[in-house]
C-alpha positions as CSV (number, residue, x, y, z in Angstrom):
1,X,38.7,45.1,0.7
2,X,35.8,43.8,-1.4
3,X,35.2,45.6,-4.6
4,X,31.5,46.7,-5.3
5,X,30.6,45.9,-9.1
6,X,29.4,49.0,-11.2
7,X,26.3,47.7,-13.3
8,X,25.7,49.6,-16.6
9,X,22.3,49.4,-18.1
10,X,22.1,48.4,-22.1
11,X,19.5,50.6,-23.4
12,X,19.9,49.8,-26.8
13,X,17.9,46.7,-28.5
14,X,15.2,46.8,-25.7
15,X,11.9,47.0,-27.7
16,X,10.0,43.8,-27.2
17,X,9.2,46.1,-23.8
18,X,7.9,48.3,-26.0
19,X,5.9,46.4,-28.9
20,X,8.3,46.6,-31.3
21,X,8.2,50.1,-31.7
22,X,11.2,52.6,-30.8
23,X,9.7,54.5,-28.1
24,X,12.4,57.1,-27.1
25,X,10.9,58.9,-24.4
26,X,10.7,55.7,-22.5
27,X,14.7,54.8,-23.1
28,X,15.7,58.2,-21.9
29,X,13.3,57.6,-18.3
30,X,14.9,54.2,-18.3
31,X,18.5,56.3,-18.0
32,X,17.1,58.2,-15.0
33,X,15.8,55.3,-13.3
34,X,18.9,53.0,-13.9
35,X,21.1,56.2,-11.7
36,X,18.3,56.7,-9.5
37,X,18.5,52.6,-8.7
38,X,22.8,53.1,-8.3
39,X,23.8,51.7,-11.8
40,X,27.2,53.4,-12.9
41,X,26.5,54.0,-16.6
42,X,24.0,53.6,-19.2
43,X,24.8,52.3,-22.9
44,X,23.7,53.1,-26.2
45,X,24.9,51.1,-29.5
46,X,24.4,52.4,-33.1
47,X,23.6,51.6,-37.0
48,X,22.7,53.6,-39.2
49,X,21.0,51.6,-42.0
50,X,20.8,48.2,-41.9
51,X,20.4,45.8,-44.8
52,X,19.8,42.2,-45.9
53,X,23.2,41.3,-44.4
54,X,21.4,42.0,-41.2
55,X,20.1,38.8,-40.9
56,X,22.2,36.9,-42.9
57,X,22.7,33.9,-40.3
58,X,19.3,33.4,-39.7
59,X,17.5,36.1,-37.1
60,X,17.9,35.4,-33.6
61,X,15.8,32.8,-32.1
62,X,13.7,34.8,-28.9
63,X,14.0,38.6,-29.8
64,X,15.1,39.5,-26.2
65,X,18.7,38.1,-27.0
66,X,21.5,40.5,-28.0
67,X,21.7,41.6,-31.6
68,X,25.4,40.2,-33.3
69,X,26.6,40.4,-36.6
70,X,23.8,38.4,-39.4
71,X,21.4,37.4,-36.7
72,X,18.9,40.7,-36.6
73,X,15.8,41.3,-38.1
74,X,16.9,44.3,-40.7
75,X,13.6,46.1,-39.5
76,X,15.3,46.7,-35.8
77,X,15.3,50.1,-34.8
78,X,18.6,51.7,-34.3
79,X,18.3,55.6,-33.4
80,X,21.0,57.6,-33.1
81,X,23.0,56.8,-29.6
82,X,24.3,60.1,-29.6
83,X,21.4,62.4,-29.5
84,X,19.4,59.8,-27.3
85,X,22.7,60.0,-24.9
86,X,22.4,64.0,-25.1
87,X,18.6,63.7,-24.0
88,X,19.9,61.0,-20.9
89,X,22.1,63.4,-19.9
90,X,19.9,66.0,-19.8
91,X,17.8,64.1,-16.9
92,X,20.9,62.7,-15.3
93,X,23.2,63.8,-12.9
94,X,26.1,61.5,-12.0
95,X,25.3,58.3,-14.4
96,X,27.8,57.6,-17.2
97,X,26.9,57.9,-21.0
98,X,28.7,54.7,-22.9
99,X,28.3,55.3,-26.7
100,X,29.0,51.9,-27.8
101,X,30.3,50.9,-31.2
102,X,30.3,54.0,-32.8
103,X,30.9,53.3,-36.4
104,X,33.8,56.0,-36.8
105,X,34.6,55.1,-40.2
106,X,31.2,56.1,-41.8
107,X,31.5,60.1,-40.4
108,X,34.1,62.6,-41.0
109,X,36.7,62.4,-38.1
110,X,36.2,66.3,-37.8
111,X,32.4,65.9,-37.5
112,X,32.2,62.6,-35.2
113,X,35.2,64.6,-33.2
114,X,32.7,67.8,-32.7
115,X,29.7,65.3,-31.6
116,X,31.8,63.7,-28.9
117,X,33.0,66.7,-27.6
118,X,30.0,68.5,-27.4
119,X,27.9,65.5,-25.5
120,X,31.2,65.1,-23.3
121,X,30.7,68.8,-22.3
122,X,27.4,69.0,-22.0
123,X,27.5,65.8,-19.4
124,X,30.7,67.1,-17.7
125,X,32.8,64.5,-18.7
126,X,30.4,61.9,-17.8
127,X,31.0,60.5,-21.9
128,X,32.9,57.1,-22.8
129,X,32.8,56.2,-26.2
130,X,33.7,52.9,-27.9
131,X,35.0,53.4,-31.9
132,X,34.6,50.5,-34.1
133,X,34.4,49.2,-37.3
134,X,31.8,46.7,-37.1
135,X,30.5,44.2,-39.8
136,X,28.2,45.1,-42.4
137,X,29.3,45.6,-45.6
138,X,25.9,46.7,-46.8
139,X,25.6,49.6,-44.4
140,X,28.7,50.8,-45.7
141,X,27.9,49.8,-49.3
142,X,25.0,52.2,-48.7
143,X,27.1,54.8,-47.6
144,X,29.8,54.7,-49.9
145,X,32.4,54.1,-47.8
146,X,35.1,51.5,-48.4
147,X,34.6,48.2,-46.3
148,X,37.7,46.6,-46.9
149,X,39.7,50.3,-45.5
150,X,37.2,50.6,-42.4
151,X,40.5,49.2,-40.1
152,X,42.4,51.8,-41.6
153,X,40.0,54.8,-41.3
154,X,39.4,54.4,-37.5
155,X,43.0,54.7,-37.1
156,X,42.9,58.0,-38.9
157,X,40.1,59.1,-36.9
158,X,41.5,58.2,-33.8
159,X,44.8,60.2,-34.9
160,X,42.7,63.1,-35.6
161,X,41.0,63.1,-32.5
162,X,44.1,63.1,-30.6
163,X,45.2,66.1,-31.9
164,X,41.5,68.4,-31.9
165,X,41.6,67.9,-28.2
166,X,45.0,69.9,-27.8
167,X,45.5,73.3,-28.7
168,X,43.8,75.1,-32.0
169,X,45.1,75.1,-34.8
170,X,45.2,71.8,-36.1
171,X,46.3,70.3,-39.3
172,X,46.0,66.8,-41.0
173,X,47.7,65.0,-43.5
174,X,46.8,61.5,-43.7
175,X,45.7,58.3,-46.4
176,X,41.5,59.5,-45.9
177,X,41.7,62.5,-44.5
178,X,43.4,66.0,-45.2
179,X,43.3,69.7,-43.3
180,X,44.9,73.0,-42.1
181,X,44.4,74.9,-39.7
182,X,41.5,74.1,-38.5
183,X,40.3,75.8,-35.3
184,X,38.3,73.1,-33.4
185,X,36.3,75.3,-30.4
186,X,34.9,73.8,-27.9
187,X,37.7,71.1,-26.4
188,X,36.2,68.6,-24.9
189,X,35.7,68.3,-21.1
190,X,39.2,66.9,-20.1
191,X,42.3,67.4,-21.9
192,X,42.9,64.5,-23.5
193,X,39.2,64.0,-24.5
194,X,36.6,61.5,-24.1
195,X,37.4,58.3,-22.3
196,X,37.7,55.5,-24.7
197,X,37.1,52.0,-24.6
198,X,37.7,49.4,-27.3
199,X,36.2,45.8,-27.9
200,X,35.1,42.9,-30.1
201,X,35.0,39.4,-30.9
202,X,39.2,38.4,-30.7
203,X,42.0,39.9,-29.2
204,X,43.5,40.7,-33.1
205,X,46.7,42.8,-33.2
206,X,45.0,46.0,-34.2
207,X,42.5,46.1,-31.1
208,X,45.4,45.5,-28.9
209,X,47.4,48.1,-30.4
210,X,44.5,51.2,-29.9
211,X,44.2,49.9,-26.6
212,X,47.8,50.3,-25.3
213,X,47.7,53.7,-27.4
214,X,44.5,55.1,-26.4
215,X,42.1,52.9,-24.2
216,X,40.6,53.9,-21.0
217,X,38.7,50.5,-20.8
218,X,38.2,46.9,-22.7
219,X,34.8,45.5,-23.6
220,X,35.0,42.2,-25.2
221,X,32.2,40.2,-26.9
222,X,31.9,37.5,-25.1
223,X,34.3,36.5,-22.0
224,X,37.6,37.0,-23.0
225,X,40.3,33.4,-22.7
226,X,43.0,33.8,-20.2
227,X,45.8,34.1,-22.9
228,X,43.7,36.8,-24.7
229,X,44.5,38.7,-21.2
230,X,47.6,37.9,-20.8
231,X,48.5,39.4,-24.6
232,X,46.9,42.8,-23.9
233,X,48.5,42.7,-20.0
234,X,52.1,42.1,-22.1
235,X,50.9,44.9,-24.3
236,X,50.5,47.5,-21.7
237,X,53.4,46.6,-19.6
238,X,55.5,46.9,-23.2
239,X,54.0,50.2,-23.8
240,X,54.6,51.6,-19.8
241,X,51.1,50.9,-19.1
242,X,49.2,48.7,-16.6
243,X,46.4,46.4,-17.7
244,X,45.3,47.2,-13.8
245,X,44.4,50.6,-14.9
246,X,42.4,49.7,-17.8
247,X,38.3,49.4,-17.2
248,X,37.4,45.8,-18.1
249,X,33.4,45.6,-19.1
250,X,32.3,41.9,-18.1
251,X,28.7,41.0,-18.8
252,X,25.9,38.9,-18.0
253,X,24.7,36.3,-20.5
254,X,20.9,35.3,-20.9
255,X,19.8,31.9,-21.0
256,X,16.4,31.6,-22.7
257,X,14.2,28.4,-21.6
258,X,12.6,28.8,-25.0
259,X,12.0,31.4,-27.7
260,X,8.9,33.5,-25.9
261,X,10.6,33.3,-22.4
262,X,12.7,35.8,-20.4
263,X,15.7,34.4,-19.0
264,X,16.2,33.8,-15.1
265,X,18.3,37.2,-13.4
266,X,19.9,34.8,-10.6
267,X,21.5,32.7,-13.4
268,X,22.3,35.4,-15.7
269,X,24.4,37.4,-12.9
270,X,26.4,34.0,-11.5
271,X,29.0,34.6,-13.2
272,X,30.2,37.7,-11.7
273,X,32.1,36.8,-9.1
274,X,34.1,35.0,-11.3
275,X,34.9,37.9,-13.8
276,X,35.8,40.0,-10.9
277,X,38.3,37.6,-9.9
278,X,39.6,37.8,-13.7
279,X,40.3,41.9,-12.7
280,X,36.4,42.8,-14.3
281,X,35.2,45.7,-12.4
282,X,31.7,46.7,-14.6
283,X,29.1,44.9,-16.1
284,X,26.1,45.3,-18.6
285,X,22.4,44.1,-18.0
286,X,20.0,44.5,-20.7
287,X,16.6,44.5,-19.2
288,X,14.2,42.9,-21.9
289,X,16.2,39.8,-21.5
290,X,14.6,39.8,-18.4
291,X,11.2,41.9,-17.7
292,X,8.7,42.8,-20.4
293,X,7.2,45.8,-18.6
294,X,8.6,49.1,-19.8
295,X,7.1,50.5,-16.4
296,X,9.1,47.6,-14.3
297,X,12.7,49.0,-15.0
298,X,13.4,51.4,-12.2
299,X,12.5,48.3,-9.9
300,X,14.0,45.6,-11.9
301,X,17.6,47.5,-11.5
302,X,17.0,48.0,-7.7
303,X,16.6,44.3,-7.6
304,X,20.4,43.7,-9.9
305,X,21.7,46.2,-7.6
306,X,20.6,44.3,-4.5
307,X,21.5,40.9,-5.8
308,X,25.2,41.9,-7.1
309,X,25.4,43.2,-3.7
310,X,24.8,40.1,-1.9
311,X,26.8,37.9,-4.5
312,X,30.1,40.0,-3.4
């Protein structure tokens, strides 16, 4: 039996469709259009400042491609993925709301926690989320938190986490953070919280290691080698787990015939058969790569649903 693809629609970075400008009202329609076309989930990725390390490896060559680490244009809007989730889910009824890289290190644990839960409640469980660490030392230079502990904070948060979802009350005593008895009301809208995904450039130790303890799903940057697979699959089977019932997050990569140019669709989505066969089950499409009309998105994701359709 042939498995059908889930497509999830990268709202983030999508403003040469807009002029440049961060028009928010047109993301959250993009949202209703991407479930109203059949995509599976929409995603959202975050800063919070940016500065001159943003573009520290020269900025990207056509401003449709995705932003990395030192190759963005500090001035690139980045609002909050979080509240422009909340506002998706508000017009939405079955799509799923990927907050991707969420800096965890630069909030409290016990205010990042109540965020999450809250959105995953309010879209009825409908909420993945994907902590990081990121890159930029000047966005946490600029707030104050230490770059060089970042590793070590997420794995606080995620500890904390863990333990807000069960039952009230909670203490902490950890290297960042410290609390007692803490009642932390609302849950969230399953038990064991918001599904979590984790990903990056590398399969480094300490990625592995939160995805055998935590990870609903795997979203790496860029495709993945076969022995990087094979590490996390040993990991999981180590742990009791299955790398089978992981979520792995392929993608589609642009090619850009010059630096004004969209990039061809046909080509771009090629390569999915290929990741399926590697055990990839969903995969991200940012439109501007693609389209310049901000009008043209309900269409344009009719037309990747009907060509992944065909290609499997």
């Amino acid at each position: 039996m042939t498995t059908v693809p889930r497509m999830q629609l990268v709202l983030s970075e999508n403003w040469t469709m807009t002029g440049g400008r961060a028009d928010l009202p047109a993301v959250v329609r993009w949202a209703r259009e991407a479930e109203d076309a059949g995509f599976d989930s929409v995603m959202i990725s975050e800063h919070i400042v940016l500065g001159p390390d943003a573009g520290a490896n020269g900025v990207m060559g056509n401003p449709r491609d995705y932003a990395l680490p030192g190759n963005q244009d500090p001035y690139t809007p980045w609002p909050n993925s979080l509240l422009l989730l909340s506002a998706a889910a508000a017009v939405t009824e079955r799509i799923r709301l990927a907050a991707s890289a969420v800096i965890a290190p630069l909030r409290h644990p016990l205010l990042l926690a109540r965020e999450l839960g809250t959105l995953d409640l309010l879209s009825e469980g409908r909420l993945t989320v994907l902590p990081n660490v990121s890159w930029s030392r000047d966005e946490y230079a600029a707030l104050g938190v230490p770059f060089a502990r970042r590793g070590r904070l997420l794995d606080e948060h995620l500890e904390i986490w863990a333990k807000l979802w069960g039952p009230s009350p909670v203490s902490h005593k950890g290297e960042h953070y410290s609390f007692e008895n803490v009642y932390f009301e609302p849950k969230a809208y399953r038990p064991d919280g918001p599904r979590l995904c984790f990903g990056g450039a590398g399969m480094h130790d300490a990625m592995v290691r939160r995805i055998v303890r935590h990870g609903h799903a795997f979203n790496p940057l860029g495709r993945p080698a076969p022995e990087e697979l094979c590490k996390l699959a040993d990991a999981m089977s180590t742990a009791g787990r299955d790398i089978a019932d992981l979520e792995l997050i392929g993608g589609t990569r642009a090619v850009f015939p010059d630096d004004t140019s969209c990039a061809d669709l046909g080509q771009a989505l090629a390569s999915i058969p290929e990741q399926m066969a590697q055990g990839f089950t969903t995969f991200c499409v940012k439109p501007s790569q693609f389209i310049d009309d901000p009008d043209g998105v309900g269409v344009f994701c009719r037309e990747v649903v009907r060509r992944v359709s065909a290609l499997v």
